[in-house]
MDTraj code that builds the backbone (N, CA, C; nanometers):
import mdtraj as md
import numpy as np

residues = "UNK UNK UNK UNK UNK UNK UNK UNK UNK UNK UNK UNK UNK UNK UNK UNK UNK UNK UNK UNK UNK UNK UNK UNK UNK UNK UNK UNK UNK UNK UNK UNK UNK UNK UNK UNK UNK UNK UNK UNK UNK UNK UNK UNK UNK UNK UNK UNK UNK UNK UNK UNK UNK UNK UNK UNK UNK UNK UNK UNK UNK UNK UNK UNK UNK UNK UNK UNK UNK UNK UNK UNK UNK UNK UNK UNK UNK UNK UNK UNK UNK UNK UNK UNK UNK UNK UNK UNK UNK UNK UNK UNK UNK UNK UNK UNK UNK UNK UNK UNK UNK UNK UNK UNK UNK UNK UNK UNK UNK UNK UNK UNK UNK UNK UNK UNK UNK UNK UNK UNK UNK UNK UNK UNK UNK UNK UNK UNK UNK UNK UNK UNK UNK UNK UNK UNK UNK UNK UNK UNK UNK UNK UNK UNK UNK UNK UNK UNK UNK UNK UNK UNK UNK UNK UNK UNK UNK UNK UNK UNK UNK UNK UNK UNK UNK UNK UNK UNK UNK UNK UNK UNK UNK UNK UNK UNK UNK UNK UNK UNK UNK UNK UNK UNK UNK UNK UNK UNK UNK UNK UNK UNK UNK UNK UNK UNK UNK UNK UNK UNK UNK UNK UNK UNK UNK UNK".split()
xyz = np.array([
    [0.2571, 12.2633, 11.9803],
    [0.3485, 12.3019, 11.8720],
    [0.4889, 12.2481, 11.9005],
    [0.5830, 12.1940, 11.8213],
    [0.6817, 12.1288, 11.8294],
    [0.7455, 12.2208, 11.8076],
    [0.8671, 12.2469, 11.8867],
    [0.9802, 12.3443, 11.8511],
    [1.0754, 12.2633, 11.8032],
    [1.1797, 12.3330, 11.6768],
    [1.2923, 12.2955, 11.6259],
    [1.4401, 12.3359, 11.7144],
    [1.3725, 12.4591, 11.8028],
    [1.5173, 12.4925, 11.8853],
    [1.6293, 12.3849, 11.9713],
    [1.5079, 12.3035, 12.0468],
    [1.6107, 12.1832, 12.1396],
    [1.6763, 12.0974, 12.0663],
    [1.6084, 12.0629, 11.9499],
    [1.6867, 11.9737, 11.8515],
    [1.7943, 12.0496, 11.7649],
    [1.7669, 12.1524, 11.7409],
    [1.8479, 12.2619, 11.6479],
    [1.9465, 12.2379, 11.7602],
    [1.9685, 12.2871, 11.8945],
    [2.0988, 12.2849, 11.9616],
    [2.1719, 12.2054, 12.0109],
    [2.0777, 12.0840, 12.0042],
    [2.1831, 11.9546, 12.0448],
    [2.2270, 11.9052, 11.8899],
    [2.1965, 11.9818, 11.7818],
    [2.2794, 11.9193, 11.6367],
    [2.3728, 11.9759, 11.6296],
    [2.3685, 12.1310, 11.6671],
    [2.4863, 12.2485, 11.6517],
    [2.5927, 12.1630, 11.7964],
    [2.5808, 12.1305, 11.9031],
    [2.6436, 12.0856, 11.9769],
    [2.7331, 11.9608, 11.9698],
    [2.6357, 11.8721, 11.8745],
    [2.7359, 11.7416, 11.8363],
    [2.8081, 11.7583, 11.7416],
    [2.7616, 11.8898, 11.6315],
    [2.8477, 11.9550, 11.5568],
    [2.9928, 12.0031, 11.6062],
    [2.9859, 12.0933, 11.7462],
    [3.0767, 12.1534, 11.7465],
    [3.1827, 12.0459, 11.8371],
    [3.1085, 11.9379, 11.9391],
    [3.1606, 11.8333, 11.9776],
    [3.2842, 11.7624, 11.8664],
    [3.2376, 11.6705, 11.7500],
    [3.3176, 11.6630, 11.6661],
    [3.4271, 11.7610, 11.5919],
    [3.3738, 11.9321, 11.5943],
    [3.4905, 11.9525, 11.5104],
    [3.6089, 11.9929, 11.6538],
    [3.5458, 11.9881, 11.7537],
    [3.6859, 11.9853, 11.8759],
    [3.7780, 11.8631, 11.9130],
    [3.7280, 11.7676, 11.8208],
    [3.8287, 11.6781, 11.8107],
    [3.9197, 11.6724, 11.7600],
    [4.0198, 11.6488, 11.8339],
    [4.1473, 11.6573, 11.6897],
    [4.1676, 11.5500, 11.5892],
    [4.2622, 11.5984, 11.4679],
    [4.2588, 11.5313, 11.3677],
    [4.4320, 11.5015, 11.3472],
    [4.4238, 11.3914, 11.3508],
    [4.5184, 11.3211, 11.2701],
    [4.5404, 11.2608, 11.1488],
    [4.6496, 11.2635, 11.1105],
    [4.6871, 11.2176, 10.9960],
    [4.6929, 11.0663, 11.0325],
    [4.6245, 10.9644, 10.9570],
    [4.6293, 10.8323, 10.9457],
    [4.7389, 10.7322, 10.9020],
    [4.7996, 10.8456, 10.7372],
    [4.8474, 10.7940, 10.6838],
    [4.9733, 10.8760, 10.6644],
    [5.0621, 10.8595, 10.5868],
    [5.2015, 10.9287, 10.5121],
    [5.2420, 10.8156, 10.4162],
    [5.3241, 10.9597, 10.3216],
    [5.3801, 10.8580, 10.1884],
    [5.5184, 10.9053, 10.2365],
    [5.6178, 10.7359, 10.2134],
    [5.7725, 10.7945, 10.2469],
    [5.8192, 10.7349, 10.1319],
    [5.9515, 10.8512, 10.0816],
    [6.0121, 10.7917, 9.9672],
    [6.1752, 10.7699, 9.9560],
    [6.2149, 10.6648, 9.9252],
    [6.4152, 10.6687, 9.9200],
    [6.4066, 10.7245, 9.7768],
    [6.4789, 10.8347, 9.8110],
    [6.5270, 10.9266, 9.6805],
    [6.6537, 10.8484, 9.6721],
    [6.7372, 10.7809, 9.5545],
    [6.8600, 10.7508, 9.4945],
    [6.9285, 10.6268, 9.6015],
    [6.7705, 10.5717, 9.6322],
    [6.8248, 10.4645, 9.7016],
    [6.8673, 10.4918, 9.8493],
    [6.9026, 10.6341, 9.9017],
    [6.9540, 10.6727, 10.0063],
    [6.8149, 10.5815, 10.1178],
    [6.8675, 10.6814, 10.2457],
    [6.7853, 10.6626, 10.3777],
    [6.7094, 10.7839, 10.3695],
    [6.5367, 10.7580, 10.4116],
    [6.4871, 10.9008, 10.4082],
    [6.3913, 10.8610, 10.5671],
    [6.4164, 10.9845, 10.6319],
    [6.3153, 10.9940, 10.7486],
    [6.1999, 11.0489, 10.7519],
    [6.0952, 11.0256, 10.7769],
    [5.9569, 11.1184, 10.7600],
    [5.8974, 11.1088, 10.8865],
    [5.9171, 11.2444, 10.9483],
    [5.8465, 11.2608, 11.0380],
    [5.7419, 11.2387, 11.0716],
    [5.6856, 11.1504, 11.1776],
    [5.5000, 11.0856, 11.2042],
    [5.4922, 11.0123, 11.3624],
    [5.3924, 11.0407, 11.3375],
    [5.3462, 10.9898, 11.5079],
    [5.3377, 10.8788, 11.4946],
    [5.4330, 10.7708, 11.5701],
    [5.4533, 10.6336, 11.5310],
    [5.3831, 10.5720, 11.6703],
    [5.3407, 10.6089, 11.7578],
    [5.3071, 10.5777, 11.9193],
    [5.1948, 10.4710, 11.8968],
    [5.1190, 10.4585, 11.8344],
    [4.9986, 10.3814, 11.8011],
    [5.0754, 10.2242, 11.7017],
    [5.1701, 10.2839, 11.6021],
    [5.1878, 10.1036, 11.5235],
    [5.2041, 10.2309, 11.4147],
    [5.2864, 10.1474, 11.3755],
    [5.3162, 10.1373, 11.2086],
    [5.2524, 10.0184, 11.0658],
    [5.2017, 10.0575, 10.9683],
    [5.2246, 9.9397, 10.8989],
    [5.2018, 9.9784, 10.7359],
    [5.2680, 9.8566, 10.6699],
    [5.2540, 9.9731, 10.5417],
    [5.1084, 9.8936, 10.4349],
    [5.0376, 10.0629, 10.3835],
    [4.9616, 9.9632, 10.3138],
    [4.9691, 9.9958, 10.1788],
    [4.9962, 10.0593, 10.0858],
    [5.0149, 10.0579, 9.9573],
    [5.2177, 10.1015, 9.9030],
    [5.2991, 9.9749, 9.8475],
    [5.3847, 9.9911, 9.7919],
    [5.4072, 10.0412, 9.6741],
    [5.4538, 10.1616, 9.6367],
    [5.4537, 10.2584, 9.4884],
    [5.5814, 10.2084, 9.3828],
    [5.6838, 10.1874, 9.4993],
    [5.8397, 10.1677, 9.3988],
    [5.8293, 10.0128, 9.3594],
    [5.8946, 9.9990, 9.2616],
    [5.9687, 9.8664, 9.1852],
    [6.0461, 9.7968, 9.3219],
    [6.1205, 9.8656, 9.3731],
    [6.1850, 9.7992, 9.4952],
    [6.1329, 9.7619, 9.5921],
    [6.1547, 9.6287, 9.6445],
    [6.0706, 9.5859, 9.7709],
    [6.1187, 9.6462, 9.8705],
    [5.9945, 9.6363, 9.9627],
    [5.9641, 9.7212, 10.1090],
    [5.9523, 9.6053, 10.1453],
    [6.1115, 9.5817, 10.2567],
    [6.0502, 9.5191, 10.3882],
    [6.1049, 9.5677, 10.4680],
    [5.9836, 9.5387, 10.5839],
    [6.0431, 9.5834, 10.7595],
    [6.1408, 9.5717, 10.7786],
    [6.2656, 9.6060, 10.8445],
    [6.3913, 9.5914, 10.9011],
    [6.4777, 9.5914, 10.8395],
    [6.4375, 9.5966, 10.6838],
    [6.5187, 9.6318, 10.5368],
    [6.5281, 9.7221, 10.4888],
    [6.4170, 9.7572, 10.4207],
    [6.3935, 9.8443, 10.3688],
    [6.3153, 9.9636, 10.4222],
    [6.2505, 9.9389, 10.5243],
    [6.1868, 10.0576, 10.6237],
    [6.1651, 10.0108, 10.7743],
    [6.1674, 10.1034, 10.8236],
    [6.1049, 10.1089, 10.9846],
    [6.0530, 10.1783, 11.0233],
    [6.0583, 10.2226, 11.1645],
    [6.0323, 10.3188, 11.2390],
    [6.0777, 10.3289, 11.3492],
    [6.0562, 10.4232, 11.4356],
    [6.1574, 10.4652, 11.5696],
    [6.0108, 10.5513, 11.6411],
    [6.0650, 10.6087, 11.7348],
    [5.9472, 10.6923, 11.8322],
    [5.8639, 10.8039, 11.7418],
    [5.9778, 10.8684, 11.6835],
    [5.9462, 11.0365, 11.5761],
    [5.8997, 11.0110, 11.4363],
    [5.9671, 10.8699, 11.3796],
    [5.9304, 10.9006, 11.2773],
    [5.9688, 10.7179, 11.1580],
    [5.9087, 10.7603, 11.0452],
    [5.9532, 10.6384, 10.9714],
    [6.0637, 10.6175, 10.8829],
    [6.1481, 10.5347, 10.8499],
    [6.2758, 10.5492, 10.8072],
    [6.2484, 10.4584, 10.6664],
    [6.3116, 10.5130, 10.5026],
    [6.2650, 10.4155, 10.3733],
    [6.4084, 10.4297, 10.3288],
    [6.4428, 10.2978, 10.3059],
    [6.5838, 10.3116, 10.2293],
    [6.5612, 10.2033, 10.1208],
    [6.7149, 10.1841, 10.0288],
    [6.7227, 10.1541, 9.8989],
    [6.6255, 10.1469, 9.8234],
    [6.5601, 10.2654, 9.8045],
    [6.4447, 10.2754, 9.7294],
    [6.3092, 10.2131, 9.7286],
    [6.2630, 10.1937, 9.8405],
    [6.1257, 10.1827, 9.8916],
    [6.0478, 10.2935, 9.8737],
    [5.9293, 10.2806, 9.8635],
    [5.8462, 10.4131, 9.8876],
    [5.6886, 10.3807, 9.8431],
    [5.6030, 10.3880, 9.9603],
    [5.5192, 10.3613, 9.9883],
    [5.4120, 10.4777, 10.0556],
    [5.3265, 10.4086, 10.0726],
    [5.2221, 10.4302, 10.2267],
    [5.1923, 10.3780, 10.3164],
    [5.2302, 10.4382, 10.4186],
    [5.2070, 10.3885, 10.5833],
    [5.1148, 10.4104, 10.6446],
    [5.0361, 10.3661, 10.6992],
    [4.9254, 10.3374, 10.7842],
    [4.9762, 10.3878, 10.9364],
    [4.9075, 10.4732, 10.9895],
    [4.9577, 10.5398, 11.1510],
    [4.8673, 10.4428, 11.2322],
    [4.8773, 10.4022, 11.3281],
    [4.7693, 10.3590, 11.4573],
    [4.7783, 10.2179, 11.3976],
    [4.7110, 10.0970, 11.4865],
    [4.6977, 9.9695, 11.4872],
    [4.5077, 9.9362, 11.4329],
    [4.5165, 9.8266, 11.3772],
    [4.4166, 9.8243, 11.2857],
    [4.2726, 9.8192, 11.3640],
    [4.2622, 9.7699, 11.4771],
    [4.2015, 9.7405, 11.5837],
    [4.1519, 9.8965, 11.6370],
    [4.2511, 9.9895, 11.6363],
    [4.1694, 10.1332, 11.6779],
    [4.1625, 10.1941, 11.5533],
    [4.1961, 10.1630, 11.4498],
    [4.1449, 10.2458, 11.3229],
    [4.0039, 10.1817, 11.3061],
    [3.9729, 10.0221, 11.3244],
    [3.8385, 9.9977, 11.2554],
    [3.7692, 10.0808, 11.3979],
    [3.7882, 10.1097, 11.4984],
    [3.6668, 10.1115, 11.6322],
    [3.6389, 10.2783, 11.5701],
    [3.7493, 10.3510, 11.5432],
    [3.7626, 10.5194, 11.4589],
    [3.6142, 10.4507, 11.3491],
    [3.6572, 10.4253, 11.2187],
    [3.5384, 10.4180, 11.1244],
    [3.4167, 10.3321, 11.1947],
    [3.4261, 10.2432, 11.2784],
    [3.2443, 10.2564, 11.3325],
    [3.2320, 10.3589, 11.3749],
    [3.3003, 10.4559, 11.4720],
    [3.2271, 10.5565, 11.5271],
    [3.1764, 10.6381, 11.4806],
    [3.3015, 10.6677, 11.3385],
    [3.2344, 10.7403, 11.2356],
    [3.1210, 10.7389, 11.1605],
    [3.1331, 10.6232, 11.1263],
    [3.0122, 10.5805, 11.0470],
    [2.8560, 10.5927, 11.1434],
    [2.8693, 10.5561, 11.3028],
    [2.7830, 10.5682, 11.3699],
    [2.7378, 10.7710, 11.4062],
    [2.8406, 10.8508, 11.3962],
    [2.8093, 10.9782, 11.4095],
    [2.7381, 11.0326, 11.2971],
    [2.8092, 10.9529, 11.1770],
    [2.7217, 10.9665, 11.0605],
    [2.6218, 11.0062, 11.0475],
    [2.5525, 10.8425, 11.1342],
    [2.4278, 10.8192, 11.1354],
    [2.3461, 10.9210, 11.2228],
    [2.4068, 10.9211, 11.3009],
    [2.3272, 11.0403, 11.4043],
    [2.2868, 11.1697, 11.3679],
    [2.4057, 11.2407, 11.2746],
    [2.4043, 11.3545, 11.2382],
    [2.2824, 11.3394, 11.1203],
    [2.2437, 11.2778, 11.0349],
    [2.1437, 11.2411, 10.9527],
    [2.0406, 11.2526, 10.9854],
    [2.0509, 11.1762, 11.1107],
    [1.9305, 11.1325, 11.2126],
    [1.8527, 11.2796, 11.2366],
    [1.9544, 11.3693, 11.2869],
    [1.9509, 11.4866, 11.3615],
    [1.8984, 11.5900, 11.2867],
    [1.9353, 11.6136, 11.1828],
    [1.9129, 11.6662, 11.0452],
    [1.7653, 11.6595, 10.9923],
    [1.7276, 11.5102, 10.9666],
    [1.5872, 11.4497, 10.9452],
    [1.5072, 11.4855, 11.0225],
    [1.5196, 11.4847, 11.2178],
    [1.4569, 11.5709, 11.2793],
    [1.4475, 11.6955, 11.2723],
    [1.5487, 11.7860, 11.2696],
    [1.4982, 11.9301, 11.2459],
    [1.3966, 11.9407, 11.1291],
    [1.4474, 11.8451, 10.9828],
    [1.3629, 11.9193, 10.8776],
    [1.2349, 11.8831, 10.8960],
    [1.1687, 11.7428, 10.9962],
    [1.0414, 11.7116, 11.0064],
    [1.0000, 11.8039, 11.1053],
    [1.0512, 11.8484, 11.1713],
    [1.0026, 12.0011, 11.3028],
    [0.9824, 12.0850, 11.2288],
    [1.0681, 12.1107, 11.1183],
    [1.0442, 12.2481, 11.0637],
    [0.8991, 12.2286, 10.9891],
    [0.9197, 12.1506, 10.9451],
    [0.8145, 12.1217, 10.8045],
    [0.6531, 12.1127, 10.9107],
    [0.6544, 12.0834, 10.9855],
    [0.5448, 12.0847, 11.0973],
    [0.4887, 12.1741, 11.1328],
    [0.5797, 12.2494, 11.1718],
    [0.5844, 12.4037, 11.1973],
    [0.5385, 12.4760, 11.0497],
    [0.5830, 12.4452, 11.0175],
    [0.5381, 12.5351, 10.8744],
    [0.4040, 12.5302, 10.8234],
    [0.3464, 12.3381, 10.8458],
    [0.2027, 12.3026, 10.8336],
    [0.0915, 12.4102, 10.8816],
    [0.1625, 12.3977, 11.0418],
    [0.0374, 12.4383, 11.1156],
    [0.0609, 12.5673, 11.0821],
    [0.1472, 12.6771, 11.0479],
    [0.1577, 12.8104, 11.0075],
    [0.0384, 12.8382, 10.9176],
    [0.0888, 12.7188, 10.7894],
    [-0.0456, 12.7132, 10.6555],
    [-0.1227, 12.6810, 10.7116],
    [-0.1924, 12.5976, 10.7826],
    [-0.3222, 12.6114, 10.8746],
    [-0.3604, 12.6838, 10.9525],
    [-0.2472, 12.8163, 11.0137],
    [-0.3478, 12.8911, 11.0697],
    [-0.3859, 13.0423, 10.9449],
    [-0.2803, 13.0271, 10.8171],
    [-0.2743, 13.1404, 10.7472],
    [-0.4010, 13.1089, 10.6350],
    [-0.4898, 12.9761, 10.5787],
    [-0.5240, 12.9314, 10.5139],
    [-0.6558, 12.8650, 10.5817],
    [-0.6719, 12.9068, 10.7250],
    [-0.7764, 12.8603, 10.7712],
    [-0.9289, 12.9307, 10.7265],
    [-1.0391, 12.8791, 10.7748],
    [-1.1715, 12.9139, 10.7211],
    [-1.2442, 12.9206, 10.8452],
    [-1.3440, 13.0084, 10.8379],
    [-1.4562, 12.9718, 10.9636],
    [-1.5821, 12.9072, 10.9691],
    [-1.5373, 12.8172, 11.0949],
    [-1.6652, 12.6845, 11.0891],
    [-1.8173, 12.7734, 11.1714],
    [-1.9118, 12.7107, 11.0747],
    [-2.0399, 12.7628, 11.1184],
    [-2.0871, 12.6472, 11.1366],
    [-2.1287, 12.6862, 11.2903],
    [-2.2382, 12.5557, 11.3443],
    [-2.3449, 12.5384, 11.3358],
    [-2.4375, 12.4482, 11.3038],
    [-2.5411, 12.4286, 11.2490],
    [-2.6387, 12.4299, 11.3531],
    [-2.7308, 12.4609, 11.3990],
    [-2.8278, 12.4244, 11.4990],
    [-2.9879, 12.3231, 11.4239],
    [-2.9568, 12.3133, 11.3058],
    [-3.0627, 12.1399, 11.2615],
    [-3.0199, 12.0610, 11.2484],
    [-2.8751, 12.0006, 11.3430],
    [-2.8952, 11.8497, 11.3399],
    [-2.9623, 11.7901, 11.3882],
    [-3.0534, 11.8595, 11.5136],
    [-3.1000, 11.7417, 11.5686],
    [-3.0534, 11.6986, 11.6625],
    [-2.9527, 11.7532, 11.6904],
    [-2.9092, 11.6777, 11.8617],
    [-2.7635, 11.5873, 11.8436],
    [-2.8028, 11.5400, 11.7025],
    [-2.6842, 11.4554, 11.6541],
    [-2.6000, 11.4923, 11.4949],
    [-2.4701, 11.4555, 11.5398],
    [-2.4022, 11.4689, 11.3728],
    [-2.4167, 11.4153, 11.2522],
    [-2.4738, 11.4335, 11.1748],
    [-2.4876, 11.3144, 11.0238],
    [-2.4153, 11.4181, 10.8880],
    [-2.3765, 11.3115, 10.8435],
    [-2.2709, 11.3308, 10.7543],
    [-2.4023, 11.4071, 10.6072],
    [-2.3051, 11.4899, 10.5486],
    [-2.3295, 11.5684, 10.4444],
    [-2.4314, 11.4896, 10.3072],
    [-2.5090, 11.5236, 10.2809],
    [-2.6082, 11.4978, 10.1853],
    [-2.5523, 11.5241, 10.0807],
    [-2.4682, 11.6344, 10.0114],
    [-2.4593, 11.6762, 9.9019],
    [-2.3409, 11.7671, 9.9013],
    [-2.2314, 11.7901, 9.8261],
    [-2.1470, 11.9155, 9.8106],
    [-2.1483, 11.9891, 9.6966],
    [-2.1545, 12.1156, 9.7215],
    [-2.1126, 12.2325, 9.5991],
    [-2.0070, 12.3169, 9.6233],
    [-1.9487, 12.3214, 9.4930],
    [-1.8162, 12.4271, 9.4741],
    [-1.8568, 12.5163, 9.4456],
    [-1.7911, 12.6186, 9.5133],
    [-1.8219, 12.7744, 9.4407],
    [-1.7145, 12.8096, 9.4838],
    [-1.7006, 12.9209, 9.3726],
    [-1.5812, 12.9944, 9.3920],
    [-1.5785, 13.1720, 9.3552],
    [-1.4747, 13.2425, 9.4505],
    [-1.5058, 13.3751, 9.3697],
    [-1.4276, 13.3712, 9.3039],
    [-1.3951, 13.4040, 9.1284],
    [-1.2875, 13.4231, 9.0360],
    [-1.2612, 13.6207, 9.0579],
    [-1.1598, 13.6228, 9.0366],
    [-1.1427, 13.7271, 9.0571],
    [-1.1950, 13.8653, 9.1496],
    [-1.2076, 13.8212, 9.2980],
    [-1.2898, 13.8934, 9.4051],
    [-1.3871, 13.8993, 9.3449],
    [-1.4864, 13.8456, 9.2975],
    [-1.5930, 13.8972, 9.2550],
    [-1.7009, 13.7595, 9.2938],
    [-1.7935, 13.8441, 9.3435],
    [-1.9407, 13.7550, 9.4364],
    [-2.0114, 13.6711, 9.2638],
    [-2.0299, 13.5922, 9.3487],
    [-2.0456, 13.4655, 9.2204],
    [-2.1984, 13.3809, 9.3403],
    [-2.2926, 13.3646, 9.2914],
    [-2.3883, 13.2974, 9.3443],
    [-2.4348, 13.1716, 9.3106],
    [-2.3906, 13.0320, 9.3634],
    [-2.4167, 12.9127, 9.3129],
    [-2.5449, 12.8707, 9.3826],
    [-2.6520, 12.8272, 9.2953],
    [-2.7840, 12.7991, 9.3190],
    [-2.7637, 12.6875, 9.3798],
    [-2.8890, 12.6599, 9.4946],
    [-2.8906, 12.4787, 9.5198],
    [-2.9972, 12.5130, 9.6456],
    [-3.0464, 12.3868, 9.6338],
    [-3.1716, 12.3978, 9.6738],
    [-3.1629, 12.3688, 9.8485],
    [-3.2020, 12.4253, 9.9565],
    [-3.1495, 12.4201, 10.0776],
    [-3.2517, 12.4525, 10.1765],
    [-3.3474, 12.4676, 10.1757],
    [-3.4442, 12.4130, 10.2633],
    [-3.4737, 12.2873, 10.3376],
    [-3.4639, 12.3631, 10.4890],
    [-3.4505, 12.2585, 10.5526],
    [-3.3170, 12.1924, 10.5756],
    [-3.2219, 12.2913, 10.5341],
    [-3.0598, 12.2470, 10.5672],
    [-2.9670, 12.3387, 10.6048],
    [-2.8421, 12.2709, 10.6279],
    [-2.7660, 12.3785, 10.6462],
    [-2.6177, 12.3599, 10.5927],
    [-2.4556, 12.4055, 10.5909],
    [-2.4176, 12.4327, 10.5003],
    [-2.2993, 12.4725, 10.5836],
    [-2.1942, 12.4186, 10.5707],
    [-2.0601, 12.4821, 10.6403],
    [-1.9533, 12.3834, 10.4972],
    [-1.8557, 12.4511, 10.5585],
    [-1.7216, 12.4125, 10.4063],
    [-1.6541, 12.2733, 10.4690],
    [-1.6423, 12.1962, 10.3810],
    [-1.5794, 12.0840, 10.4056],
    [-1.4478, 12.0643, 10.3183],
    [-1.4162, 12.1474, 10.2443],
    [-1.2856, 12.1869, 10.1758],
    [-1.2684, 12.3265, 10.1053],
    [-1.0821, 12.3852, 10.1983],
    [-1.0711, 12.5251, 10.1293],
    [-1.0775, 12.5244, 10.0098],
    [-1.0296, 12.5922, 9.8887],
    [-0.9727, 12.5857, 9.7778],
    [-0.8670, 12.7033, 9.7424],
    [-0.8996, 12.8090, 9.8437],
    [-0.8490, 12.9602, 9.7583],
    [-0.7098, 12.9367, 9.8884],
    [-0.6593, 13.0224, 9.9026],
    [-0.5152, 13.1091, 9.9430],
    [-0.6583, 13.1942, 10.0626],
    [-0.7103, 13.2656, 10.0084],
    [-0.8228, 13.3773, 10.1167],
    [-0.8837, 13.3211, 10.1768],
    [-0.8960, 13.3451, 10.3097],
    [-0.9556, 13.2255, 10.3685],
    [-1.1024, 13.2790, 10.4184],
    [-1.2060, 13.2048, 10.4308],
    [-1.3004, 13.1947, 10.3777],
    [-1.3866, 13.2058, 10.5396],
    [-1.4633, 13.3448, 10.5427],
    [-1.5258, 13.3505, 10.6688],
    [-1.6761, 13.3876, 10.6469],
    [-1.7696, 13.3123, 10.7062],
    [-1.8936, 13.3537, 10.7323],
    [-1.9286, 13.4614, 10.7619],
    [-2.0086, 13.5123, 10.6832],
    [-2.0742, 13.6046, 10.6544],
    [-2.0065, 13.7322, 10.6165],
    [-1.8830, 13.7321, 10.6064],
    [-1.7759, 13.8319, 10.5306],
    [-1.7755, 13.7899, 10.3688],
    [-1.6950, 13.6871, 10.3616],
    [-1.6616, 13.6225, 10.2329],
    [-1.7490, 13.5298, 10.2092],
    [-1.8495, 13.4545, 10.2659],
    [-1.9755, 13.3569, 10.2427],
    [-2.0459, 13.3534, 10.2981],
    [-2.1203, 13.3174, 10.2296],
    [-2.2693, 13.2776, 10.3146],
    [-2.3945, 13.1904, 10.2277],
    [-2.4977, 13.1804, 10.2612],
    [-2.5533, 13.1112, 10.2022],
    [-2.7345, 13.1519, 10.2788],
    [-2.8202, 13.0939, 10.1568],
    [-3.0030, 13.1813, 10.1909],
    [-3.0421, 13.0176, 10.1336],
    [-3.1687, 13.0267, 10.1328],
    [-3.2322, 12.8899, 10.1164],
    [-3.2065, 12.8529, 9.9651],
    [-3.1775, 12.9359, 9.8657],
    [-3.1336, 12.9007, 9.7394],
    [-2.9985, 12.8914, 9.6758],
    [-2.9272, 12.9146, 9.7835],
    [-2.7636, 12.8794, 9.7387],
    [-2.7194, 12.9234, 9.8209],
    [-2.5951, 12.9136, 9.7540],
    [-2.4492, 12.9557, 9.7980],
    [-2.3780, 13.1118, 9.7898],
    [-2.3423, 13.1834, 9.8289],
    [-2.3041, 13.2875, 9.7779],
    [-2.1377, 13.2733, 9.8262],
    [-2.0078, 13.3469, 9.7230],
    [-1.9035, 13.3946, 9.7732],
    [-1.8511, 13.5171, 9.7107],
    [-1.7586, 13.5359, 9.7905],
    [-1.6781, 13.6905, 9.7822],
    [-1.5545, 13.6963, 9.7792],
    [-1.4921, 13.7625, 9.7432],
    [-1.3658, 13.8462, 9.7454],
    [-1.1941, 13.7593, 9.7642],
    [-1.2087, 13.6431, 9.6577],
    [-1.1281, 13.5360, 9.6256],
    [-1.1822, 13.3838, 9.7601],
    [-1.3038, 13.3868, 9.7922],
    [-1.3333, 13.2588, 9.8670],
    [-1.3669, 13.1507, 9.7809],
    [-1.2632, 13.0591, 9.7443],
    [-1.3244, 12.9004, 9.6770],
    [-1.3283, 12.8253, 9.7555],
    [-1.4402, 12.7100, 9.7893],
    [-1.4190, 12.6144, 9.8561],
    [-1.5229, 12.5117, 9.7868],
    [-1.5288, 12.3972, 9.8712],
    [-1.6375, 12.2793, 9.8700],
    [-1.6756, 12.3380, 9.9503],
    [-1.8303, 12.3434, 9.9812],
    [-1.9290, 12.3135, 10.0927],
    [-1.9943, 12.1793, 10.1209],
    [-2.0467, 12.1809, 10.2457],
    [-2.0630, 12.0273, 10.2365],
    [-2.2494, 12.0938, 10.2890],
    [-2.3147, 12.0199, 10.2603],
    [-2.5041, 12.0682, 10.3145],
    [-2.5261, 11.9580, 10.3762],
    [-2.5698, 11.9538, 10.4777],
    [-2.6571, 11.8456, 10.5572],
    [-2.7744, 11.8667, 10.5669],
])
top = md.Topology()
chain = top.add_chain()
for i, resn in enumerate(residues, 1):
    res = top.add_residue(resn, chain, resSeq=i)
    for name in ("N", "CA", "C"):
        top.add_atom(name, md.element.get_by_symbol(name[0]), res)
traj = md.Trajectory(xyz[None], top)
């Protein structure tokens, strides 16, 4: 049986891995109100650079904006968006991202195929039937001669005729939710089939 727990805790773990990372701001918008000088506080330690210009007035470096250690400086009416960090560790940031992405997906896809597994074999053991072994094969296995459906509709014993001498008779497909046990809920005499108390299935006769 496959457990979902080891995988469940190394997802919750890369989960909580990422959100203990800190977050920065990438970007800032700075604006010269009336043409003045405006400072906007930002973590300039990584690079400055600007990537979308908003005002009529041109933005240039050493003109119209800069920066210093604390922060970015927009005068005679510049006003833009600045880009924090150098482009080189922002793209290596979005692969990683894009690669945790992937993982977390990854991780995800595994739990729901564990779960869903788990759940199978649940319906296989809640939906199972009991196999009756035949003692006329003969020594050897040979495949089914003939199948009949029967079913009980409404708990109620329903007797499907078929001719069975000289054979024998186990289910080769459930059909019902009730699962279907020899000589409780089925059985079978040299002239059929008999079932009970919501058992549908195929039988298979050899």
């Amino acid at each position: 049986m496959i457990s979902t727990r080891p995988i469940a805790l190394a997802f919750l773990a890369f989960l909580a891995s990422g959100l203990a990372t800190p977050a920065f701001a990438r970007s800032i918008v700075c604006e010269s109100k009336g043409g003045g000088t405006q400072y906007c506080a930002a973590d300039t330690r990584g690079g400055v650079s600007l990537a979308v210009q908003y005002s009529h007035s041109s933005c240039r470096q050493g003109s119209s904006w800069g920066y210093d250690s604390r922060s970015i400086w927009v005068s005679n009416g510049c006003r833009a968006q600045f880009d924090l960090g150098d482009y080189r560790g922002d793209h290596r940031g979005s692969s990683d991202s894009k690669a945790a992405a992937a993982l977390a997906i990854g991780l995800i896809g595994a739990v729901a195929i564990a779960a869903a597994h788990n759940r199978d074999r649940r319906d296989d053991r809640d939906y199972r039937y009991d196999y009756r072994p035949s003692d006329s094969y003969g020594g050897g296995w040979h495949g089914p001669i003939d199948h009949v459906t029967c079913e009980s509709r409404d708990n109620r014993r329903n007797y499907c005729p078929a001719n069975l001498r000289h054979a024998s008779v186990d289910i080769d497909r459930q059909l019902s939710n009730t699962a279907c046990r020899f000589g409780r809920n089925w059985g079978w005499d040299r002239n059929g089939i008999w079932v009970n108390d919501g058992c549908r299935a195929v039988f298979a006769i050899h």
